[in-house]
C-alpha positions in Angstrom: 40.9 1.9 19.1 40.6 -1.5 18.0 39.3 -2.7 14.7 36.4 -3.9 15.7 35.4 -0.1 17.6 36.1 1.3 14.5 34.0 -0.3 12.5 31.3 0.0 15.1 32.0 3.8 14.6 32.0 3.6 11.0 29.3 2.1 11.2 27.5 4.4 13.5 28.4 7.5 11.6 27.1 5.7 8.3 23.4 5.4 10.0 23.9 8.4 12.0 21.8 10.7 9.3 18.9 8.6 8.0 18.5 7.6 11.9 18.7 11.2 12.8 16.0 12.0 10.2 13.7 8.8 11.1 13.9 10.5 15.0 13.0 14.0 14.2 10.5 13.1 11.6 8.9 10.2 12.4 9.9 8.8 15.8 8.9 12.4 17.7 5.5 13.0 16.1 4.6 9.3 16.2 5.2 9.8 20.3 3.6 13.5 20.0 0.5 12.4 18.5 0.2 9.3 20.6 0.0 11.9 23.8 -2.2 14.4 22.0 -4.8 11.1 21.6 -5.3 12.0 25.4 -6.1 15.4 25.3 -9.0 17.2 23.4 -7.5 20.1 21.3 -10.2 23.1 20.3 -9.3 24.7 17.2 -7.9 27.8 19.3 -4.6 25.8 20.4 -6.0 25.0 24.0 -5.5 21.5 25.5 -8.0 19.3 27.8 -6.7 16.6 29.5 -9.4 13.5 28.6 -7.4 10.4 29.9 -9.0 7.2 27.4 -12.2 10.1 26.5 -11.0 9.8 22.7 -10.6 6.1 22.9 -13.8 5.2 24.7 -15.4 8.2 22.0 -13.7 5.9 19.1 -15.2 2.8 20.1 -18.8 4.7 19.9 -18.6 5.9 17.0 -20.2 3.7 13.9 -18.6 5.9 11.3 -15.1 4.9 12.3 -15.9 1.2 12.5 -17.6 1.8 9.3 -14.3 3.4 7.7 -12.4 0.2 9.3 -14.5 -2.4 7.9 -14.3 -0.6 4.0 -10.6 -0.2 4.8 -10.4 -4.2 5.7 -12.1 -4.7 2.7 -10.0 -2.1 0.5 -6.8 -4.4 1.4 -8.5 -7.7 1.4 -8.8 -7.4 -2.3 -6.2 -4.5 -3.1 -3.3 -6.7 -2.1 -3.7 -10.2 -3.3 -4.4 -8.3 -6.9 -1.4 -6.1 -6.6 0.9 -9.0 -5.6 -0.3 -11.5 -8.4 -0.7 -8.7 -11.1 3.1 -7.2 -10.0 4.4 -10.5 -9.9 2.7 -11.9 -13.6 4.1 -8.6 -15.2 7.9 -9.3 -13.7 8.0 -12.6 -14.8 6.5 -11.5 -17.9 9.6 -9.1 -18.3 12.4 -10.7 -17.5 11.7 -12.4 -20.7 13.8 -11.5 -23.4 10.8 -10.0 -25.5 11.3 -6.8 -28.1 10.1 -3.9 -26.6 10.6 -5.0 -23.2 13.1 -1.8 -22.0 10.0 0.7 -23.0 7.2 -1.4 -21.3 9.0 -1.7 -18.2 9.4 2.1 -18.1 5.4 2.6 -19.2 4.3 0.2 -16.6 6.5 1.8 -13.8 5.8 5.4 -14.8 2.6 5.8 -13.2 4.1 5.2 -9.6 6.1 8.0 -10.5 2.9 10.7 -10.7 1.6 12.2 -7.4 -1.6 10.3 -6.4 -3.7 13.9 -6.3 -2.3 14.5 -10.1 -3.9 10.6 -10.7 -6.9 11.2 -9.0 -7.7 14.1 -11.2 -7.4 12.8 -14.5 -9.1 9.3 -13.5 -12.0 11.1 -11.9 -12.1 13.2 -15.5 -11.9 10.0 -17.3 -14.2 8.1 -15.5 -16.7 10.8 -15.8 -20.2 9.5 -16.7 -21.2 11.8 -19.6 -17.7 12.6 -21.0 -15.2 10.3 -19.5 -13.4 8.6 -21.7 -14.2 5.4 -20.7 -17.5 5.0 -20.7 -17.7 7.0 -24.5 -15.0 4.3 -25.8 -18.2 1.4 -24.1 -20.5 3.2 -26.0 -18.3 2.9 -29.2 -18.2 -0.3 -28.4 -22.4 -1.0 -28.5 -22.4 -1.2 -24.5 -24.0 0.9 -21.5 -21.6 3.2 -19.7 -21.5 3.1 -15.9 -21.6 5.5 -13.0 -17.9 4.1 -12.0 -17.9 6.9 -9.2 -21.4 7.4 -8.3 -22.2 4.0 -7.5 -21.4 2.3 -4.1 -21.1 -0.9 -5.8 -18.8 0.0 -8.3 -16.7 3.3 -6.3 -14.6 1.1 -4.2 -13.8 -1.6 -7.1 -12.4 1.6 -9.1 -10.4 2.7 -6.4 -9.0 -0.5 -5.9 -8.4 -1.0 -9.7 -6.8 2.2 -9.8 -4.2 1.7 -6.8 -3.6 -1.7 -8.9 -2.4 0.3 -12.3 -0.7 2.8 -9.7 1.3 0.2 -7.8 2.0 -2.5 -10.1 4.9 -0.5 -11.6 6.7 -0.7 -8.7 6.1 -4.3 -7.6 7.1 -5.0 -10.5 10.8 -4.0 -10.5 11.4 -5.2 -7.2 9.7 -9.1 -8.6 12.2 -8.4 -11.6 15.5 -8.1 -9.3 14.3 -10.7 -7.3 13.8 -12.9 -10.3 17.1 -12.0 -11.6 19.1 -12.7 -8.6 17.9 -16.8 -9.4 21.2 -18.3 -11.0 20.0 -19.3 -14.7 22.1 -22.7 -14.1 18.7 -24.0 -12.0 16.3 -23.7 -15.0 18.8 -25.7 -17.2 19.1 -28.1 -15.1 15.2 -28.1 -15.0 14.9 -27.9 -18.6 17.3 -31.0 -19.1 15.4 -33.3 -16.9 12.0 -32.5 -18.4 10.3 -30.4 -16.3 7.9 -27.3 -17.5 7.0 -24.0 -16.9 4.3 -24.5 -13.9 7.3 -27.4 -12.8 9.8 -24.8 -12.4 7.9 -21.8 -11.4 6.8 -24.0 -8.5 10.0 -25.4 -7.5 12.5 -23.3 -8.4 11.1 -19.5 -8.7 8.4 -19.6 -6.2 10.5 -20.7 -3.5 13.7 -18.5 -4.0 11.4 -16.1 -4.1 10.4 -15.8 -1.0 12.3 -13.0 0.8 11.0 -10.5 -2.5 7.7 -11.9 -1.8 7.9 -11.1 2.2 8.7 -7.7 1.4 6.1 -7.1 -1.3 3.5 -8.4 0.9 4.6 -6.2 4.4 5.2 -3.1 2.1 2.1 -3.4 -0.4 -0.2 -4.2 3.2 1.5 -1.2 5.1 0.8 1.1 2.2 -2.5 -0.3 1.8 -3.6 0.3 5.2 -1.9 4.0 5.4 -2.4 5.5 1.7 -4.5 6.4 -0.5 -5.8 9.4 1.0 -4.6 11.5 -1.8 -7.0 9.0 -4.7 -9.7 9.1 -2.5 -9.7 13.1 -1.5 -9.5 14.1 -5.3 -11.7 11.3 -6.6 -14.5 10.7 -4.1 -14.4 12.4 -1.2 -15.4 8.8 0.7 -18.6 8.9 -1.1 -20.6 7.9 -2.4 -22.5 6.8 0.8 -19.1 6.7 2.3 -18.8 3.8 0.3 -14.7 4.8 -0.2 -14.4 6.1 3.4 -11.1 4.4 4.5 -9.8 4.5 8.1 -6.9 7.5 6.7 -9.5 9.4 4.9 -11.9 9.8 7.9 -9.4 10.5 10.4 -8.1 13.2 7.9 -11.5 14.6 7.9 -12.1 14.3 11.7 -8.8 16.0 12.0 -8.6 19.1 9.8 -12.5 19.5 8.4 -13.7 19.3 12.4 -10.7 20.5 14.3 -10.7 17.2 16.8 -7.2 17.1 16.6 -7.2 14.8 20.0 -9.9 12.5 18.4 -7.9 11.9 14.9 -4.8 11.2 16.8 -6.4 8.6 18.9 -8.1 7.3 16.0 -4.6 7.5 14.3 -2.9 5.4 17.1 -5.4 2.7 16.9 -5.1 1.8 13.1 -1.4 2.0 13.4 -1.8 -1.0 16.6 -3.9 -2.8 13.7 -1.2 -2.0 11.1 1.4 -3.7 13.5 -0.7 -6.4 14.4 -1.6 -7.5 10.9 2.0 -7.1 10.0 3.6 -9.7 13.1 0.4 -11.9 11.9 1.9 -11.7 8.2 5.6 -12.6 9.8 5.0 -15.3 11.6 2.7 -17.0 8.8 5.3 -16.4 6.3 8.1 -17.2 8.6 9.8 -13.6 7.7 10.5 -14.4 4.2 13.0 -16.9 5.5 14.2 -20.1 3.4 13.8 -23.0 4.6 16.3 -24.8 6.9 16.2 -28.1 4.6 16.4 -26.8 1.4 
């Protein structure tokens, strides 16, 4: 063989496994449940061919469009926050502040807790006669609120919530990105007068760009497909379905009401939108790419 077939084989066998896993779980039930979209499954295991039945059911249905427009809402506001918060707190530790080891492992460890486990002791906390919170407001002289009984306020906690989950995590990936800038640039910044704002905007916030692509496509992507754990534990969609998102009602249509056909429809759809939104976010960012003068 010649060298270059044996690195392609080398190669192959290094991908081989994780490629072998992405096929058998997720390539094959991504196809599966795209088919079973066009079928209506009863709860005893039989199958009814429906052709586009689900789809043209989907588009009928208010509740779904509903869940869709609080879910469009949910990562409207849930990923600007994330990405300015994750990226404030990396900037802020990659200063060389006492202390800064142990706040970069407080801040991370709540990614590390299973959502369910989160959504439990926030839904205890935020509990309006003996939550935590609202007794440490009325310490404080002020009224306590109904954080999870309100429709005004549900969705904001939630949102807050995934923020304190997230940010952990953005955070390190900001702080290697940050890192990887060669010190030598700032100097040279420093030397010829330039500021803080001056160099964040000329010399971090553009070699930042490929960390920031990949915040933005993974933080949207997990927006748009999580949080069905904080939501079953906390809320339940309520109240009003004022925290239904697109995953949560689909979950609901799928394994409170049996329509296994209908979820999976509803399923392929918001993954289309996912894709969309995601070659919308490429080509506006220009993948991350720096630019061909600089």
């Amino acid at each position: 063989m010649s060298r270059k077939h044996r690195e392609w084989l080398a190669a192959g066998l290094f991908i081989l496994p994780d490629g072998l896993g992405l096929l058998l779980f997720v390539g094959i039930p991504m196809l599966l449940s795209i088919v079973l979209g066009f079928f209506q499954v009863s709860g005893f295991g039989s199958y009814e061919w429906v052709g586009f039945g689900n789809y043209e059911r989907m588009f009928q249905d208010p509740m779904f469009w509903e869940s869709m427009k609080i879910t469009g809402i949910y990562v409207v506001v849930l990923v600007p926050v994330l990405f300015c918060v994750s990226l404030a707190l990396g900037l802020l530790m990659k200063q060389r502040l006492p202390g800064t080891g142990f706040f970069r492992t407080a801040l991370f460890l709540p990614y590390m807790i299973s959502l369910a486990v989160v959504g439990l002791l926030w839904k205890f906390m935020l509990d309006d006669q003996v939550g935590v919170v609202n007794k440490s407001l009325h310490a404080l002289g002020m009224d306590g609120e109904s954080w999870l009984g309100e429709p005004a306020l549900a969705l904001g906690t939630v949102i807050a919530i995934m923020v304190w989950v997230m940010m952990g995590y953005y955070m390190i990936i900001f702080l290697a990105g940050l890192q990887e800038i060669p010190s030598e640039y700032y100097e040279a910044a420093r030397i010829d007068g330039a500021g803080p704002w001056t160099q964040f905007r000329s010399i971090t916030w553009p070699l930042l760009k490929p960390t920031s692509f990949f915040v933005l496509i993974m933080s949207t992507v997990a927006a748009m497909t999580g949080g069905l754990d904080l939501i079953f534990t906390m809320t339940q969609g309520g109240p009003a379905n004022g925290t239904s998102l697109a995953i949560y009602y689909i979950y609901t249509q799928a394994f409170g009401f049996g329509e296994y056909g209908y979820a999976s429809a509803m399923g392929s759809f918001l993954v289309l939108v996912m894709v969309l939104f995601s070659a919308v976010i490429f080509k506006v960012t220009g993948s991350g790419r720096f630019d061909d003068d600089r």
